[in-house]
Phi, psi and omega in degrees: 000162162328113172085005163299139159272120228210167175227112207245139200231095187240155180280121191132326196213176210260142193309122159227121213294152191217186160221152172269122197268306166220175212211105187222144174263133164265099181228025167302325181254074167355292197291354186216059187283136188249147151264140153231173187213148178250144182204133190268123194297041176029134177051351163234008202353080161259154184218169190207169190222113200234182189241165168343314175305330210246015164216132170246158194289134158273012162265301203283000190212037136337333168295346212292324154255117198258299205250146162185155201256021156296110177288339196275312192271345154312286192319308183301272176336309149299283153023270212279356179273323128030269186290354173243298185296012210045042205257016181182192202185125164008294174292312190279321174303332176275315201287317223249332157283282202299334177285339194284272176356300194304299145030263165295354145301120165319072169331121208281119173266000000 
């Protein structure tokens, strides 16, 4: 569902915590209706747009990335543990990432 905190799976790259943003059914083909879901990438927030297969509940496989020396992928998992205790909220983590980002871009001489 929306604003679930998830462990999202795109091919190519390593299982990383997300939120879910939106939830859009796909029913150009009557006979074959699909869910996807957009989910936003935790601490680099990039997004995809994926299917049920490609997400795990992340309270329940918290485990799932035990150890790794990706600082980016440290952050994001905190993030997200964060965001299940209520100790932030979605919005303050993107305003609080991206702005640090903006920051820190270099002015074009």
């Amino acid at each position: 569902e929306v604003n679930d905190v998830i462990w999202a799976k795109v091919k190519g790259f390593s299982w990383w915590p997300s939120v879910v943003r939106e939830v859009v059914i796909n029913d150009k083909d009557p006979a074959n209706v699909k869910k996807e879901y957009l989910v936003f990438f935790l601490a680099e927030f990039s997004r995809a747009k994926i299917g049920p297969k490609a997400m795990k509940d992340f309270e329940s496989n918290v485990d799932l990335v035990t150890k790794t020396n990706n600082r980016v992928l440290r952050s994001a998992i905190h993030i997200a543990k964060k965001l299940i205790d209520g100790e932030t909220t979605y919005e303050k983590e993107y305003e609080r990432v991206m702005g640090k980002a903006k920051k820190e871009e270099k002015p074009k001489a």
